[in-house]
C-alpha positions in Angstrom: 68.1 29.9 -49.8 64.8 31.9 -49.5 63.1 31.0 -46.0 59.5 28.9 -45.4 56.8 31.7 -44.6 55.2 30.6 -41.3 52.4 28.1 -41.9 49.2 30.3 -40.7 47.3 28.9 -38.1 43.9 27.8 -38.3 41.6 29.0 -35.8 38.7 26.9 -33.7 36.0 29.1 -35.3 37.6 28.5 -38.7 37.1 24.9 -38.5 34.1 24.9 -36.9 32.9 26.8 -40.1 34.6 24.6 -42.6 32.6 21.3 -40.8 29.3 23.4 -41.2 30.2 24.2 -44.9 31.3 20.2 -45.5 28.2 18.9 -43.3 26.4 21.3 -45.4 27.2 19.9 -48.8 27.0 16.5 -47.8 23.2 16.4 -46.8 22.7 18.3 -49.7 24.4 15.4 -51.7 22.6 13.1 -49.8 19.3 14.5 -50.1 19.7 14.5 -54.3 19.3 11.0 -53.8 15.8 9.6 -54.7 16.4 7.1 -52.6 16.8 9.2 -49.4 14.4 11.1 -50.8 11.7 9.0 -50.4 12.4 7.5 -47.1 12.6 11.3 -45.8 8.9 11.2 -47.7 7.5 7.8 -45.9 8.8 9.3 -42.4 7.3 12.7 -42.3 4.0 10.7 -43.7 4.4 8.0 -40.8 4.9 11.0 -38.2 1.5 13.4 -39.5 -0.2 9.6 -39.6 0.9 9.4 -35.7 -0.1 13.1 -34.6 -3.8 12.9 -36.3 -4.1 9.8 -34.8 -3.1 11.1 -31.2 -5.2 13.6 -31.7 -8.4 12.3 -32.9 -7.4 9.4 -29.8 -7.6 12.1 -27.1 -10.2 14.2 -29.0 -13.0 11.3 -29.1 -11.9 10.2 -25.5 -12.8 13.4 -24.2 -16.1 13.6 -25.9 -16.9 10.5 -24.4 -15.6 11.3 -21.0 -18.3 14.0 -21.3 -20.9 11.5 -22.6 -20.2 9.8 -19.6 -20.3 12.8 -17.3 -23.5 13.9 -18.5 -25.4 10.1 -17.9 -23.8 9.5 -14.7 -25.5 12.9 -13.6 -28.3 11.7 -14.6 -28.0 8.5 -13.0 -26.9 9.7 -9.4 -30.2 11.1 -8.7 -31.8 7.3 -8.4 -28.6 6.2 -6.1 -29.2 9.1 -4.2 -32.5 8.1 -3.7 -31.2 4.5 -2.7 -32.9 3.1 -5.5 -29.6 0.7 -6.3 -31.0 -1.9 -8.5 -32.4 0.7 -10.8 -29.4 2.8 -10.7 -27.8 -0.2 -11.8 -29.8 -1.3 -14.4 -30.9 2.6 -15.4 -34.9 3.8 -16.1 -35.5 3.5 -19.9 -38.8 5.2 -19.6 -36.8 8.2 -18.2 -34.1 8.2 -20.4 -31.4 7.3 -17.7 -28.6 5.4 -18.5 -27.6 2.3 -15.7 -24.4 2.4 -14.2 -23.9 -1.1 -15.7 -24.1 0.3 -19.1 -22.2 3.6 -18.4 -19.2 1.4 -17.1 -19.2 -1.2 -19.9 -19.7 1.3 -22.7 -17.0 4.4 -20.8 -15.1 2.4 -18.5 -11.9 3.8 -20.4 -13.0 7.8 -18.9 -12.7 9.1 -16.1 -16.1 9.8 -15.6 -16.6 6.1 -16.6 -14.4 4.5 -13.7 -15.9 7.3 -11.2 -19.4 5.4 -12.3 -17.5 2.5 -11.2 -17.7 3.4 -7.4 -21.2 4.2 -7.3 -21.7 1.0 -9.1 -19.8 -1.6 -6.4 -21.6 0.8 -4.0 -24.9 0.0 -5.4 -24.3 -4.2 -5.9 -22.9 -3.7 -2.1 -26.2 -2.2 -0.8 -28.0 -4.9 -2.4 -26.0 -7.3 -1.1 -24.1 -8.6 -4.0 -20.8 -8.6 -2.7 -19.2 -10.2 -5.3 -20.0 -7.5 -7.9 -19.2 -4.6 -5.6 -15.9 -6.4 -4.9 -15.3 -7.1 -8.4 -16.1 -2.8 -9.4 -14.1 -1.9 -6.9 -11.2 -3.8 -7.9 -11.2 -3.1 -11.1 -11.3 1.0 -11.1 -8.2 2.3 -12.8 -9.0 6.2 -13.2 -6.1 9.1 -12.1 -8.7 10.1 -9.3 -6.9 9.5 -5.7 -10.1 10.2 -4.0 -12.1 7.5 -5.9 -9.3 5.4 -5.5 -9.3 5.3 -2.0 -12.7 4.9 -1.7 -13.0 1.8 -4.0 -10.1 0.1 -2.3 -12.4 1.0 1.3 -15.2 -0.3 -0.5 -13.3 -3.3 -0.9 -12.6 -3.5 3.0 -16.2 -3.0 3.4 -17.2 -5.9 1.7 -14.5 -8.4 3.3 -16.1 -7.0 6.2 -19.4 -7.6 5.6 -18.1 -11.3 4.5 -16.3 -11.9 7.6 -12.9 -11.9 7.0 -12.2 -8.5 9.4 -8.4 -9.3 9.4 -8.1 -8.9 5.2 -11.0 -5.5 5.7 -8.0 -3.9 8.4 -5.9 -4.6 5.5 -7.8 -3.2 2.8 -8.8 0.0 4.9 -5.1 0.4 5.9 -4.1 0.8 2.8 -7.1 3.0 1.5 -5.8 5.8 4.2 -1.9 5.1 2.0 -3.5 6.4 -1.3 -2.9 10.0 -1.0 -1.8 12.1 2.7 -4.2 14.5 1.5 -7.8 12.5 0.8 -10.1 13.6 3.4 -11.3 10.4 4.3 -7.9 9.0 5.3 -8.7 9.7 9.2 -12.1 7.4 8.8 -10.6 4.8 7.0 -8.3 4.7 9.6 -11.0 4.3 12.1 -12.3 1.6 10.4 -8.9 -0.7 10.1 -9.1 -0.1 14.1 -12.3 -1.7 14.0 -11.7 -4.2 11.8 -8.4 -5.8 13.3 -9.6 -5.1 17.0 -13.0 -7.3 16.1 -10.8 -10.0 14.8 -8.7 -10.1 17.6 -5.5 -8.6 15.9 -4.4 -6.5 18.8 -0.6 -5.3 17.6 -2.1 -4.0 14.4 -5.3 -2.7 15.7 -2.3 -1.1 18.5 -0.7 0.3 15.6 -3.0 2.0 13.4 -4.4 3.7 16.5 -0.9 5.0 17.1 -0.8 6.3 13.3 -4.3 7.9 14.0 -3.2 9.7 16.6 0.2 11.0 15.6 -1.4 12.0 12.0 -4.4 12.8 13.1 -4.5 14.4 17.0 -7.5 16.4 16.6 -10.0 14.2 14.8 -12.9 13.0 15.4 -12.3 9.5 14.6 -9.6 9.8 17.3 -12.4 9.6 20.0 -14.6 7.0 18.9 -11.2 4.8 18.4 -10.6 4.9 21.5 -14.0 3.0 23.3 -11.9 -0.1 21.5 -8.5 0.8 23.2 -8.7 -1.3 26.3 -9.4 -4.1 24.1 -5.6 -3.6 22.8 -3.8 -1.6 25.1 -2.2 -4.0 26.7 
């Protein structure tokens, strides 16, 4: 009786290639189908559909981030003046758009919340606290330095109002935004003042302590202390 040759072994690469050649020839079956074809059709549509759309989106919101950039330019020159209610309203005769209008019509840009600040900044100089706390509450650009300063402006108008214990609060947590914004050190100051003028000595106490530790060579440093001995003790 003749002996069984030795069954040959199959190797990992061999199989590896006979999956490739079967996957292969399946797709290729399944692609033959009209059927498949057409969904592969109504997918590649649906996905060139989504990417002209993204990029028209971010196309016609940078023009208009521009638009806004170029009015608001033209704008800051009355607020730098401290002509508020017409940098609010704008000059018609000069062509300058208000801050109202740059807001309302670009308030999705960046230069369009930016706007936003000069605009609470504006209804707070003219004493329409309301309105300036309403801008300032409402900016949602990526800028951490506008952001701190609306949520200050927001402190500055529940101080103007009164309530100095909610403008500590709101000026605390302006300096929180970002550890690198410039004006954390005088928003700092300003939560000092705030809570030591409403009596709140432990968190007047406090902030001073953060001042100091984050902040040893500042100038804010020095004029926060003249309200120390109110809450030193």
């Amino acid at each position: 009786m003749s002996s069984l040759k030795a069954r040959k072994k199959i190797t990992h690469k061999e199989i590896k290639k006979d999956k490739l050649v079967t996957g292969y020839f399946e797709a290729r079956n399944w692609l033959d189908k009209d059927e498949n074809k057409k969904k592969i059709y109504i997918g590649v549509g649906i996905l060139i559909v989504l990417i002209a759309a993204g990029f028209l989106y971010y196309s016609n919101k940078k023009a208009k981030n521009e638009e806004a950039e170029v009015k608001l330019s033209a704008v800051i020159g009355l607020y730098e003046q401290g002509k508020y209610a017409e940098a609010v309203n704008g000059d018609p005769a000069a062509n300058i758009t208000g801050l109202a209008q740059i807001v309302n019509e670009y308030g999705s840009t960046e230069s369009g919340e930016t706007a936003r600040l000069y605009l609470g900044n504006c209804y707070f100089n003219i004493k329409d606290y309301d309105n300036a706390l309403k801008q300032f509450d409402s900016y949602s650009g990526d800028n951490d330095i506008v952001k701190s300063s609306c949520i200050s402006g927001m402190g500055a108008v529940y101080e103007a109002k009164g309530d100095l214990k909610k403008a500590g609060e709101y000026y605390e947590k302006a300096a929180n935004v970002n550890k690198t914004v410039v004006i954390n050190q005088e928003n700092l100051f300003y939560a000092i003042r705030a809570y030591t003028t409403a009596g709140d000595k432990e968190n007047a106490k406090r902030v001073f302590a953060k001042l100091k530790e984050q902040y040893p060579k500042s100038k804010y440093l020095n004029e926060a202390k003249r309200f120390e001995s109110e809450f030193k003790n």
